[in-house]
C-alpha positions in Angstrom: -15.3 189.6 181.8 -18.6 187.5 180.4 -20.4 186.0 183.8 -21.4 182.8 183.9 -24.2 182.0 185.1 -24.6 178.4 188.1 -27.1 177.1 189.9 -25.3 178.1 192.5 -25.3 182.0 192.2 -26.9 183.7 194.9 -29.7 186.1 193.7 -32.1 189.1 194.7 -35.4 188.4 193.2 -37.3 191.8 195.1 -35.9 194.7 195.6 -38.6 197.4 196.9 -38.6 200.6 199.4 -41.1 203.2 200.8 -40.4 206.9 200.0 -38.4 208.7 201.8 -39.5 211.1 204.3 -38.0 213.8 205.0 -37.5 214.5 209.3 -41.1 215.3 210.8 -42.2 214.8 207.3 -44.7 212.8 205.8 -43.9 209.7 208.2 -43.5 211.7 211.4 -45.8 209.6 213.0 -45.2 205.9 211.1 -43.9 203.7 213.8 -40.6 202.3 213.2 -41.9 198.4 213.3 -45.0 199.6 210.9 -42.5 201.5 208.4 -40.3 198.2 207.7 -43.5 196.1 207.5 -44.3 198.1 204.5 -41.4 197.6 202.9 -41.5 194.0 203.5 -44.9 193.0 202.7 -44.7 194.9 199.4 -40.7 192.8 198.5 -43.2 189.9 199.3 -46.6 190.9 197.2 -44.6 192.1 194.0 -43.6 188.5 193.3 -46.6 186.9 194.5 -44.2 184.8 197.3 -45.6 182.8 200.0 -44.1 184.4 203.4 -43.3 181.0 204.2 -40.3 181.3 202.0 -38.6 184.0 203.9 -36.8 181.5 206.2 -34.3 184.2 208.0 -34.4 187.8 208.4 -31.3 190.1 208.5 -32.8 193.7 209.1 -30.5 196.8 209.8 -31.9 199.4 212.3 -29.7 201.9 214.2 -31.3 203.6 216.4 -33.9 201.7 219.0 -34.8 204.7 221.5 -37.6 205.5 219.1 -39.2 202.1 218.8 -42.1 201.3 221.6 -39.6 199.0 223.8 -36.6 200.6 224.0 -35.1 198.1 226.7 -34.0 195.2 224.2 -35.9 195.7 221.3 -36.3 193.4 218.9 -37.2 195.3 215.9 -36.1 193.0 213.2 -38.8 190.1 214.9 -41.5 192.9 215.5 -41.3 193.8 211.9 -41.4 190.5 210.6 -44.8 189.5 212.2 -46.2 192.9 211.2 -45.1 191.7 207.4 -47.5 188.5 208.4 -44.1 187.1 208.0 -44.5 183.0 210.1 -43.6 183.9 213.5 -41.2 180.4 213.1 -38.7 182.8 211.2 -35.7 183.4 212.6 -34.5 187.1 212.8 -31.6 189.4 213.8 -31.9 193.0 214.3 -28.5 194.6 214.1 -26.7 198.0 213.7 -23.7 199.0 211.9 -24.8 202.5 211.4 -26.0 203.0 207.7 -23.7 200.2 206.0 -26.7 197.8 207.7 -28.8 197.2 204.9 -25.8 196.2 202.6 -24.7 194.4 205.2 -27.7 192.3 205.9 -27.2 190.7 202.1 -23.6 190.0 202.5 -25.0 188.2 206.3 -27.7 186.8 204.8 -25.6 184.9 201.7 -23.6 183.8 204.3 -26.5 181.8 205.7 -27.4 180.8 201.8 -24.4 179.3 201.1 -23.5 177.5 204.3 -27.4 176.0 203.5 -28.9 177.1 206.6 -31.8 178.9 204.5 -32.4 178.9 201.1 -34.2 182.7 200.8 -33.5 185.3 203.2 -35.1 189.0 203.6 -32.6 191.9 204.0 -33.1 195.6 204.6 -33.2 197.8 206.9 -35.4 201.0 208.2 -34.7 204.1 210.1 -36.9 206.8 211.6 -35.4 210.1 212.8 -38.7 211.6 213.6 -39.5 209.3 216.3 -36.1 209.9 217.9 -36.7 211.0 221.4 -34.8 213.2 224.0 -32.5 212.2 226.4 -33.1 212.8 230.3 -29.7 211.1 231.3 -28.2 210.2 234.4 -31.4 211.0 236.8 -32.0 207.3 238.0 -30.1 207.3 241.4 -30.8 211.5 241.8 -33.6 211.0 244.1 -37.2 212.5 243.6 -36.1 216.4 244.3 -35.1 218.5 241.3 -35.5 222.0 240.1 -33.8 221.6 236.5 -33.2 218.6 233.8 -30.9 218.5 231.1 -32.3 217.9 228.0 -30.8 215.7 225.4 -30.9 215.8 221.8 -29.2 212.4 220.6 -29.0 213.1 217.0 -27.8 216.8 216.7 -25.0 217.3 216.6 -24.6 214.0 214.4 -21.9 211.8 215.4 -20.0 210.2 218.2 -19.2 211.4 221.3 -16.2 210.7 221.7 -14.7 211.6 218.4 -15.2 214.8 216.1 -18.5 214.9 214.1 -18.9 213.1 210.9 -19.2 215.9 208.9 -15.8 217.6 210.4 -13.6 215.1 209.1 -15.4 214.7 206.4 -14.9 218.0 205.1 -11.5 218.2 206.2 -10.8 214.6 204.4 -12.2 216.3 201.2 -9.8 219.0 201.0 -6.9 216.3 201.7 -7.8 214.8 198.3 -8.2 217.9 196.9 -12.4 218.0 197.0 -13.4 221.8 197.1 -16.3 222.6 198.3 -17.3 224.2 195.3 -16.7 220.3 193.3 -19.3 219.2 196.4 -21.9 222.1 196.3 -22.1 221.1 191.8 -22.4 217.6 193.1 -25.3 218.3 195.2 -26.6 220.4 192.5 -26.2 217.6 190.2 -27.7 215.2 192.0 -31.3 217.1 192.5 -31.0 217.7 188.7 -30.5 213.7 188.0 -33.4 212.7 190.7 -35.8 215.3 188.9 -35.1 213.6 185.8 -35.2 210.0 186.7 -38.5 210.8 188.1 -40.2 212.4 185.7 -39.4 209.6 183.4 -40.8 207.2 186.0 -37.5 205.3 187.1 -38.0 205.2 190.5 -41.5 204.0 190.5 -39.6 200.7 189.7 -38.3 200.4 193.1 -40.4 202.5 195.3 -44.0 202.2 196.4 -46.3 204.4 197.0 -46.6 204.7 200.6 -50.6 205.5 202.4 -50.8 207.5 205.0 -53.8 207.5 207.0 -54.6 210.0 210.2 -57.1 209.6 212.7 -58.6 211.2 215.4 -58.2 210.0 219.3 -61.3 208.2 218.9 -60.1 206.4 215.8 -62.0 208.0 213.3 -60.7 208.8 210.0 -59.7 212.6 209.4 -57.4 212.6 206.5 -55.5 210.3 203.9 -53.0 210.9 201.6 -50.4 209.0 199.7 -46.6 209.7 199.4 -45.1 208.8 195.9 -41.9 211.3 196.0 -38.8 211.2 198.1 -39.3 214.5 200.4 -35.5 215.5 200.4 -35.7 216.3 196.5 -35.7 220.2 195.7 -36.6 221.4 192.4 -35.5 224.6 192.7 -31.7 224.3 194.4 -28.9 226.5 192.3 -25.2 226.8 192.9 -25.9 230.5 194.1 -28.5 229.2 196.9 -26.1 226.7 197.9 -22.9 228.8 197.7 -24.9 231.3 200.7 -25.0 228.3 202.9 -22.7 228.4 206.4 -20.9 225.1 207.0 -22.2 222.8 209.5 -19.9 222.3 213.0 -17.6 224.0 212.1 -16.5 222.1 209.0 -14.3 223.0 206.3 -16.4 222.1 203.3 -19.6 220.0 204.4 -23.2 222.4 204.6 -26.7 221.2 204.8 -27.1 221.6 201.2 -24.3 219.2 200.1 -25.3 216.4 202.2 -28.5 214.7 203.1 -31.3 215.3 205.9 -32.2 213.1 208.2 -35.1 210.9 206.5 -37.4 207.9 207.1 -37.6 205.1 205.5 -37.3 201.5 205.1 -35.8 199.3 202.2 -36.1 195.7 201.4 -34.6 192.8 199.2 -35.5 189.1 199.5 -32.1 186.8 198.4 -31.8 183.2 197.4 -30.3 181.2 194.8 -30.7 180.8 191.5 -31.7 177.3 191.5 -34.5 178.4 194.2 -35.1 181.4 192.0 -35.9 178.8 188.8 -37.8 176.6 191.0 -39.9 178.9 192.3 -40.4 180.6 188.7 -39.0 184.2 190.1 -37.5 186.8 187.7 -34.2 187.7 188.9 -33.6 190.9 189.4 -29.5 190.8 190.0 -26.6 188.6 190.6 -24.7 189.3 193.6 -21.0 189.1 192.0 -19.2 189.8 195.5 -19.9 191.7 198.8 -17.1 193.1 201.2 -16.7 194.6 204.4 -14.4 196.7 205.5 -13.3 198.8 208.3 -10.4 202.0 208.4 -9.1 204.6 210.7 -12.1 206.6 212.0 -11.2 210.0 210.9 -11.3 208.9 207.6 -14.6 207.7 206.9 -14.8 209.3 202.9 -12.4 206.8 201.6 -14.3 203.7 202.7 -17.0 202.8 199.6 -13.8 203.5 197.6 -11.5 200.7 199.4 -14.9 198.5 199.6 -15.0 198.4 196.1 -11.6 197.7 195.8 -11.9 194.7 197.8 -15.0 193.7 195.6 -13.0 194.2 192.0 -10.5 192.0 193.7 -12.6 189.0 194.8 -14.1 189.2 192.0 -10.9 189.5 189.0 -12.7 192.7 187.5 -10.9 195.5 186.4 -12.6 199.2 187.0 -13.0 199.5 183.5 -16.0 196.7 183.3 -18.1 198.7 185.6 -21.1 200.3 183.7 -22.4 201.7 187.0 -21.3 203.1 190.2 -23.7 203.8 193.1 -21.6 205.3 196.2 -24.1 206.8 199.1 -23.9 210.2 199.3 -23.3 210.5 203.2 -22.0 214.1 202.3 -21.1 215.1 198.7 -17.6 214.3 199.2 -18.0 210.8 200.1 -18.4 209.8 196.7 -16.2 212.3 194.9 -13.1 211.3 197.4 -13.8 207.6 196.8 -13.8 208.0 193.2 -10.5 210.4 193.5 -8.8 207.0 195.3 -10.5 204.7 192.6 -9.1 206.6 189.8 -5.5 206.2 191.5 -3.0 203.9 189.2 -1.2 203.0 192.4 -4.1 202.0 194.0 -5.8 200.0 191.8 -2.1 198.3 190.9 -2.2 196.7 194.1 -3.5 194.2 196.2 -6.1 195.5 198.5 -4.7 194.2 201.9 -1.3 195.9 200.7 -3.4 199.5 200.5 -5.2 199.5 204.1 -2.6 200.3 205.8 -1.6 203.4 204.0 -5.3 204.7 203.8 -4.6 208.6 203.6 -3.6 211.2 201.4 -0.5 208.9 199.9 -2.7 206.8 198.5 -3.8 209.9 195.6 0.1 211.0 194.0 -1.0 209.1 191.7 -3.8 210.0 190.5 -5.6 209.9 187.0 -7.6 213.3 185.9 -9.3 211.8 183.1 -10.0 208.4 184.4 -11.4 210.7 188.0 -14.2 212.5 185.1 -14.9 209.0 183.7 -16.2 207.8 186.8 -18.0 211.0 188.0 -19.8 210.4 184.6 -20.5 206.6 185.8 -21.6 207.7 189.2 -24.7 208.0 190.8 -26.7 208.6 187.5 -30.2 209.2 188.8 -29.0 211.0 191.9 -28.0 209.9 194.7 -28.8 210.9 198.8 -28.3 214.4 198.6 -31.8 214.5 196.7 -33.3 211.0 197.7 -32.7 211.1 201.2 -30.5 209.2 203.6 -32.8 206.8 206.4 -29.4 205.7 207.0 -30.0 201.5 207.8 -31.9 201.3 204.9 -29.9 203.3 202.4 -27.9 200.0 201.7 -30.1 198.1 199.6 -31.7 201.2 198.1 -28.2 202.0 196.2 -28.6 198.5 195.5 -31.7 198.4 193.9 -31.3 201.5 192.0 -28.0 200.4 190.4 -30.1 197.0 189.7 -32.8 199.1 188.3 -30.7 200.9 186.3 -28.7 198.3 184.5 -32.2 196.7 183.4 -32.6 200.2 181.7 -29.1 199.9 180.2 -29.2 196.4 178.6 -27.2 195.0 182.2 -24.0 194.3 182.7 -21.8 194.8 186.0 -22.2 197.8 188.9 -20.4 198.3 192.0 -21.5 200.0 195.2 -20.7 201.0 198.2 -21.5 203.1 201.1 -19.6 204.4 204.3 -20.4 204.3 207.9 -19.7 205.5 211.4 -16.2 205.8 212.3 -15.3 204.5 209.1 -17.0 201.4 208.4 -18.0 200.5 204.8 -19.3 197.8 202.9 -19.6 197.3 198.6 -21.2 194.8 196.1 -20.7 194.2 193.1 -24.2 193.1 190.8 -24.5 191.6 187.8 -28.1 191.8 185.6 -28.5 189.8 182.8 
């Protein structure tokens, strides 16, 4: 299907991110407020924009024990006036796990085409090296006390109150017939693809090099250095090194080497309209065709991005087979490959989307299409994906974002779709356009 092009069309004109860090990495000590400020100052500087015209700020951020005021934070504010942002700008911090930063453009169009604003900054940041221990349930235990329990909020990761993420994962995987051999090439796969984007300088597109300066107590400068490469990638990762690897909690396919760490970083896009974009003389760097939200039974959190796109193909009228690109976070290795397994079903992409949430599970596959399954695996996550860039889980939204934006630029444009899961099986998708 040709786009066409209106005033009207709601637009990303910046789409910029720090490096990723890898946990008590590089940014161990970069405070969470000071590591989104990066990111937005630089969305801001590359296009020479007057922070003036940032009139709302939607800003993912899921965790706020780490940040200095951990009673009511207000990180998305905080961040802003580090980013010299006006303090007049009106900001909401929010968490849905790491769908935020893709959900902060499909909150912050909202706002563009009801006309409350006419350009908004999205994003989002996360810092798992600042997380700290938990020393619960104390407060009304009087002064006395010979022992403490010790808390360690992000390990294992997950919920309480429900299995962890990477045990249904895995167990999700082998229900659409995933091994964890298919995950384990995937990972492989996707180191191999970040190595080469990077070498041939794709990512310098959307990343910036991030300074890091250290000082002594009395303020005085004691070292500087300057982070250009996402600190999850390994060069020298092999099927046999990965193969060796125990499964984590106990689950049936997931290890550490087929999923992500725990990184920092922080990821920003500035939205607005075309006809702002044109007044304004900005470059635009992709159309937002449609965003979706969407929400499943929480064991099955692998299958989201896949029925987030499907809502996307159907707001927009495309079919699967007008999508150059596909960008699906890779939360664990299987998260993409099972979403692709349910995008290559006949049945599935037959009906209505509505009709197909209901029957979210293994069903949902009989009918399923080999060759089509290959044809997307080919389309997906081309430079690499999480397993090797890292996975600061609010900001990981709008990275996949950029990078498919990024990457249709290099490929003469044309459509993308992407997606990414979240906790207890949220997920939101988008579907760009570059000229």
């Amino acid at each position: 299907m040709i786009f066409e092009k209106s005033k009207d069309d709601l637009v990303c004109v910046s789409a910029v991110r720090t490096p990723f860090g890898r946990i008590g990495g590089s940014l161990r000590d970069v405070d969470i407020y000071d590591l989104g400020a990066v990111a937005m100052r630089h969305s801001m500087v590359r296009i020479d924009l007057d922070p003036a015209c940032i009139e709302e700020v939607w800003w993912g951020n899921g965790d706020t024990t780490n940040t200095k005021d951990p009673y009511t934070p207000v990180v998305a504010r905080q961040t802003l006036l580090k980013a010299e942002i006006p303090p007049e700008t009106a900001s909401v911090s929010f968490d849905q796990a790491c769908i935020s930063a893709m959900s902060a453009v499909a909150y912050g169009s909202r706002s563009l085409r009801l006309g409350e604003a006419e350009m908004v900054m999205t994003g989002g940041s996360t810092s798992f090296s600042t997380v700290p221990f938990l020393l619960r349930d104390i407060r009304w235990e009087g002064r006395r006390h010979t022992s403490f329990l010790i808390e360690d909020p992000i390990i294992p990761l997950g919920y309480k109150d429900y299995a962890p993420v990477a045990v249904d994962a895995g167990e999700v995987a082998l229900d659409y017939g995933v091994s964890r051999e298919e995950q384990d090439e995937f990972a492989v796969a996707s180191h191999a693809r970040y190595g080469a984007a990077w070498e041939g300088g794709f990512f310098k597109h959307e990343m910036e090099p991030f300074e890091i300066v250290k000082k002594d107590k009395k303020g005085k400068e004691i070292d500087r250095k300057t982070l250009e490469l996402d600190e999850q990638y390994r060069k020298d990762i092999s099927l046999e090194k990965l193969a060796k690897l125990k499964t984590v909690f106990c689950s049936k396919t997931c290890t550490a080497g087929n999923a992500p760490g725990m990184n920092d970083g922080a990821s920003a896009q500035i939205i607005t309209t075309r006809e702002k974009a044109e007044k304004l003389g900005l470059d635009v760097l992709y159309t937002i065709v449609a965003t979706s939200l969407v929400s499943l039974q929480a064991r099955i959190m692998p299958v989201t991005p896949g029925f987030a796109i499907k809502k996307c193909l159907d707001m927009a009228g495309l079919q699967m087979d007008e999508l150059k690109l596909l960008e699906i976070n890779e939360a664990f290795a299987c998260v993409p490959l099972v979403s692709c397994k349910l995008l290559s079903n006949r049945r599935f992409l037959k009906s209505d989307y509505k009709e197909m949430v209901g029957t979210a599970s293994v069903e949902a596959i009989l009918d399923n299409d080999e060759a089509l399954y290959q044809d997307l695996k080919g389309r997906l996550n081309v430079n690499g994906g999480a397993i090797a860039i890292g996975h600061p889980n609010t900001a990981s939204g709008a990275r996949i974002m950029m990078t498919a934006a990024y990457n249709l630029k290099q490929q003469g444009g044309g459509y993308a779709a992407c997606a990414i899961c979240g906790g207890l099986a949220q997920g939101a998708g988008a579907i760009i356009w570059v000229e």
